[in-house]
Phi, psi and omega in degrees: 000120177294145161308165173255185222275160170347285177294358171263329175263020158268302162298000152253007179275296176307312185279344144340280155339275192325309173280339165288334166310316199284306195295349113344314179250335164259345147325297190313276178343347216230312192284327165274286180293326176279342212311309220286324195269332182262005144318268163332295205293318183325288180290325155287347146302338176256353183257133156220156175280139164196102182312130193248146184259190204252126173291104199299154198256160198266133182245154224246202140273189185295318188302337191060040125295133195263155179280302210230135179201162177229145185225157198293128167227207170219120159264132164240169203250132168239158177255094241260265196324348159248005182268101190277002173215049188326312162310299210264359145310327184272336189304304204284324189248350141000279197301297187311318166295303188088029184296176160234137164303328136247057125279346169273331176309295180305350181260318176256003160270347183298140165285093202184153176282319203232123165218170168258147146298319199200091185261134161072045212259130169321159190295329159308327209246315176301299165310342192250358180261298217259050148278347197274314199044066189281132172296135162094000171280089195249204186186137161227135223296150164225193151275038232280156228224118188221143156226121189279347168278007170052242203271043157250114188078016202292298220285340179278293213271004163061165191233191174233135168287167189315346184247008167084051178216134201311145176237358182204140162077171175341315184304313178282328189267007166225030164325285184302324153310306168301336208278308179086189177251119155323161179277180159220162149206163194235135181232168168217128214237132166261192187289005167270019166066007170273176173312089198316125152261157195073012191270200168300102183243085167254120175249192136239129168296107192308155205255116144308170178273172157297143145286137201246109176243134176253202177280325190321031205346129168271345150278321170329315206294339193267350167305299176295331164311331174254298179342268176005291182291314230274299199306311172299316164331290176298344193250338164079068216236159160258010186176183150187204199202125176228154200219119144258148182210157195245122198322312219264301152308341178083343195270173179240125181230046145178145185224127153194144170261137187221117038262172182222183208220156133264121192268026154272340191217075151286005182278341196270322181256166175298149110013304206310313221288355189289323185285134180269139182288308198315291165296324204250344171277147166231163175211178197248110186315338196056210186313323157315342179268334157355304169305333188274327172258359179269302166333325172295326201258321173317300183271351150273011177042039173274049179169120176286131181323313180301315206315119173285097158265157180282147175229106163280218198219001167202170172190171177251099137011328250066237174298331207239144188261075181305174161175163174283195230272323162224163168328140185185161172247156190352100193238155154284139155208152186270165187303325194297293179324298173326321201276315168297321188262003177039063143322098125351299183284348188277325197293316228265345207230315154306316179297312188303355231232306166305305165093140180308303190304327185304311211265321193301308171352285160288337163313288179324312193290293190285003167116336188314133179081020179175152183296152169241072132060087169254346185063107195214102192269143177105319178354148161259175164263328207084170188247097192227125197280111179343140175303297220263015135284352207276123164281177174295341166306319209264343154329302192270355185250341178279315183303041170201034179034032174261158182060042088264184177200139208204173191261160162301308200282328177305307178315322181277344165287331169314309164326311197275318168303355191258298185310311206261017161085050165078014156240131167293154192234158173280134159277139174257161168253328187246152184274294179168231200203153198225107173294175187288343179263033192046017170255132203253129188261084194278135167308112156010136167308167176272153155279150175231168174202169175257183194214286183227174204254145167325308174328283203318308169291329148343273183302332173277326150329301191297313177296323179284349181277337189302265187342322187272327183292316191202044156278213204280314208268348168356327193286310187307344178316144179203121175317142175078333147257120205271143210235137198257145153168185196203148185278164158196150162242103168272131151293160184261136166252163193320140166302326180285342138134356204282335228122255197183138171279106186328352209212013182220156179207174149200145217273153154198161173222122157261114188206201159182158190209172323328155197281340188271350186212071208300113178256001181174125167270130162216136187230117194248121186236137199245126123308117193020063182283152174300349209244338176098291183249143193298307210301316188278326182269314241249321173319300181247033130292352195266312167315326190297286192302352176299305192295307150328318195299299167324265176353287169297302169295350197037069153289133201271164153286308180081142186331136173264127184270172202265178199258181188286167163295148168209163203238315155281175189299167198245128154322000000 
């Protein structure tokens, strides 16, 4: 057998050489120079991140009863690189979730580390999955969002989405305080996705959120909240808005809008119903705005209190024919009076007494045009046209409160500024907040300004009780207790902007009592009821909730002040 030639086992030598040489140097590569990155690529393949959330803090009432609370659940998650059986992993946990299989199949065939499954499933239905142990299946502890008074109070406290972060009402203007901070935790997995042992197990633990304690009283609310409704019921109304607030202080302990929502389920109501009316609506206050030119004229002494002006039952404008709410032929009456019989032409005769920069003043002074900062999203300002737009119309249509437009709550602050002896108090909603480490943080005093001198809110004082003894308000009376407040009927106007619809109104009583010594405001507003007139619809929805006020505040009656002068009979 011949050898073969030199040179083929030379030239096979060499390539040897070569290929044991090239497998030699990329060793070295891989192993030295790559070493540190195929490392790195490696250990991020085995690691996962997972934002752990923060247990949102609960929000409470005045009482540290809760509105709002969160109680423990689980989301669960697949890691798609690790469900080694994707069909009959969805079969098997389907039925346990109540999922259909195929919305889950495409969630653990995805090209992705992480998807959900589930959010916020209970602890039961969560125990019964990872008894399965199933691969590429994780769980994580969360949170659920519970309000256990369910449609109480839903428009203050608002609610939070599936992912805790507030979309309305308290739940939004105190996200980050409720939110707390998340967490983290870092794993390190092997490839059937369980838990490496002895591998990376880092978590950092997430910070609760704060407790949010407000003004609100949670049985008051639910008083008012059935008033409410009984009252729209009777009145054939489409709604309406009640406000209580306490005069000296600013807080507000009971807010509600009808229709309401349940914030466990909001997905269930119309949007609208999501909104508090009370702060984010404004409407043109009517007769209720009165007080603000009768406060003006007192304290700018523009009409001596004793003083008789002739009042007719119409006048002309400019373009336009005004008039009061019915007919009558001239009568005298004094500021009290006007104020007591809610005189259009009386108001209309005072305000020229004043002159437009004068009435503009006190709107601004008592708040009128701009928000009062209760820290609210959404708040209005309301509409107030700069004095120098102003015509001889809007002199005369505002001192009776038509051509502005304003919130309950700014109107119920005017109240509470008459109450509390002519200084406005800013209104709140929150008392303060209980960190997560139980220490409790009360919120800032409310602001204050003066508005008109004590005399002054006095007397007007004297008129709104004139008005409920023997005015408009009559309906609003309650034995033993003398009740200071003033009616209003407002038209609503057209959209296009042209004038006021004949057939739609909204009734109100804005009022607070004792009249010499005030604990509590309240302003009860009827959307468009059938009965109309504030005195008839709004009065003794105002009577109802007064009456709960005593009761719950243990309220004294307290002295009865004497009435302003006036020139008609007094029953």
């Amino acid at each position: 057998m011949s050898r073969p030639p030199i040179r083929r086992l030379v030239g096979l030598f060499c390539c040897l050489s070569l290929a044991f040489g090239t497998i030699v140097v990329r060793l070295v590569v891989l192993q030295v120079n790559q070493a540190g990155a195929l490392q790195t690529r490696a250990l991020d393949q085995r690691l996962r991140e997972v934002e752990l959330p923060a247990w949102r803090g609960e929000i409470l009432d005045r009482s540290r009863e809760p509105f709002a609370l969160s109680i423990e659940a689980r989301d669960v998650y697949a890691d798609p690189r690790f469900v080694d059986d994707p069909w009959n992993t969805a079969v098997t946990i389907a039925p346990i979730l109540g999922i259909e299989v195929g919305d889950l199949l495409p969630k653990l065939t995805a090209e992705t580390t992480f998807v959900y499954l589930a959010r916020q499933v209970g602890l039961d239905v969560a125990g019964r999955l990872e008894a399965l142990n199933l691969p590429g299946i994780g769980f994580l502890a969360v949170s659920k969002r519970v309000y256990p008074a369910g449609p109480l109070a839903p428009q203050v406290v608002g609610f939070a989405n599936i992912d805790g972060v507030g979309i309305s009402g308290l739940e939004l203007q105190y996200q980050s305080l409720l939110a707390g901070k998340p967490g983290e935790r870092t794993q390190e997995l092997a490839e059937d996705g369980r838990s490496i042992a002895g591998g990376i197990h880092v978590e950092i633990p997430p910070v609760p959120g704060s407790d949010l304690v407000c003004t609100i009283d949670r049985y008051f609310q639910y008083q008012v909240q059935a008033a409410l409704e009984e009252a729209v019921r009777q009145n054939h109304a489409l709604g309406g808005t009640v406000v209580v607030m306490d005069p000296q202080t600013g807080e507000i302990l009971a807010m509600a809008s009808y229709p309401w929502f349940d914030p466990n389920a909001p997905g269930d109501a119309r949007p609208a119903t999501w909104r508090n009316k009370a702060i984010t609506d404004a409407w043109e206050p009517g007769s209720v705005n009165k007080v603000i030119t009768a406060a003006a004229a007192v304290q700018e002494h523009a009409l001596p209190l004793n003083q008789r002006i002739a009042v007719p039952d119409q006048m002309q404008v400019g373009t336009f024919t005004i008039h009061d709410s019915d007919p009558h032929p001239v009568e005298q009456m004094t500021l009290g009076d006007i104020i007591a019989q809610s005189s259009n032409m009386g108001a209309v005769l005072v305000a020229r007494r004043l002159g437009s920069t004068e009435l503009a003043n006190y709107l601004s002074l008592f708040g009128l045009g701009r928000t009062t900062g209760v820290g609210f999203p959404g708040e209005s300002p309301g509409i107030v046209l700069p004095v120098d737009r102003w015509t001889d119309a809007s002199l005369a249509t505002i001192a009776y409160g038509q051509g502005i437009s304003v919130t309950p709550l700014q109107m119920i602050s005017v109240y509470a500024t008459i109450a509390n002896g002519g200084e406005w108090v800013q209104p709140r909603l929150v008392k303060g907040w209980i960190s997560s480490d139980g220490t409790y943080h009360p919120a800032p005093a409310s602001q204050t300004r003066r508005v008109v001198s004590e005399e002054t809110a006095h007397m007007v004082t004297r008129m709104l009780a004139y008005a409920v003894q023997a005015g408009t308000g009559t309906a609003a009376q309650i034995p033993r207790y003398q009740v200071a407040g003033k009616t209003g009927t407002a038209r609503i106007p057209l959209p296009n902007g042209s004038g006021y619809f004949t057939d739609r109104s909204i009734a109100s009583f804005i009022g607070f009592l004792p009249a010499s010594a005030p604990r509590v405001v309240i302003a009860a507003i009827l959307d468009r009821p059938a009965t109309v007139y504030g005195g008839i619809a709004a009065a003794p929805l105002f009577r109802q909730i007064a009456r709960y006020a005593i009761e719950r505040l243990s309220i004294a009656p307290g002295r009865s002040l004497r009435l302003p002068p006036h020139a008609l009979p007094v029953p």
